[in-house]
C-alpha positions in Angstrom: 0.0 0.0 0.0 1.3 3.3 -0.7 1.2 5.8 2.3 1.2 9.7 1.0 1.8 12.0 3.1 0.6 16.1 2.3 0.6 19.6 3.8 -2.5 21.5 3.2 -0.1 24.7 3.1 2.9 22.9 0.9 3.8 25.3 -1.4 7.3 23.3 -2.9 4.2 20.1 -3.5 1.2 21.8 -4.2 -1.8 19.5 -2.5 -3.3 19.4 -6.2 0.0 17.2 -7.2 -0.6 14.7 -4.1 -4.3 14.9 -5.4 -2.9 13.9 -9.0 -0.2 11.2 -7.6 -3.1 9.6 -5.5 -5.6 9.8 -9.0 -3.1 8.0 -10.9 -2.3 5.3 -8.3 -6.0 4.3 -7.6 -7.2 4.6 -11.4 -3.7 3.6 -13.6 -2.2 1.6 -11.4 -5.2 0.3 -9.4 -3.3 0.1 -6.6 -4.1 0.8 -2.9 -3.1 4.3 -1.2 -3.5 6.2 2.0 -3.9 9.9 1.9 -2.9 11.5 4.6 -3.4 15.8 4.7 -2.3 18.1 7.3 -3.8 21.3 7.8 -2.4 24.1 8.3 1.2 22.7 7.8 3.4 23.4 4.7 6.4 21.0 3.4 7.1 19.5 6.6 5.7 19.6 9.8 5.8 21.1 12.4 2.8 20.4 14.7 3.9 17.8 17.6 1.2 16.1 16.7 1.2 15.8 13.2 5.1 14.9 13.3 4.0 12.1 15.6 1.2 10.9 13.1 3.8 11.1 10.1 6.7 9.2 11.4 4.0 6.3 12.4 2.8 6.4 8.8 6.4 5.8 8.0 7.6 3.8 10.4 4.2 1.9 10.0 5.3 1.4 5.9 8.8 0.2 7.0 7.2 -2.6 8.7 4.9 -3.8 5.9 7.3 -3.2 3.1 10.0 -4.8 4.4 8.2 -7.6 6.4 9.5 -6.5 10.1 6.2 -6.7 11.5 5.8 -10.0 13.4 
């Protein structure tokens, strides 16, 4: 599953390319994805609590991707 990760604010990745990236994963590719948004934060965060919610997105990825869940 892919996990993406956007700022509401991100002005270096414009939300509508996350929009696009998650359009062409679901409809080319038919594959699964999770979209996550942040409001109010740009590229990178920097709400604790979003920067907590990220890096278990990621870390949460690692795990399935590379089988280290048990």
């Amino acid at each position: 599953m892919y996990k993406i990760l956007q700022g509401s604010e991100d002005k270096v990745v414009p939300p509508n390319q996350a929009d696009a990236i998650v359009k062409t994963i679901r409809e080319e590719l038919h594959g699964k994805v999770e979209y996550l948004v942040f409001e109010g934060e740009g590229h990178g965060w920097r709400r604790s609590e979003n920067i907590k919610a990220a890096l278990e997105k990621e870390l949460g990825f690692y795990e399935e991707v590379l089988g280290l869940k048990n």
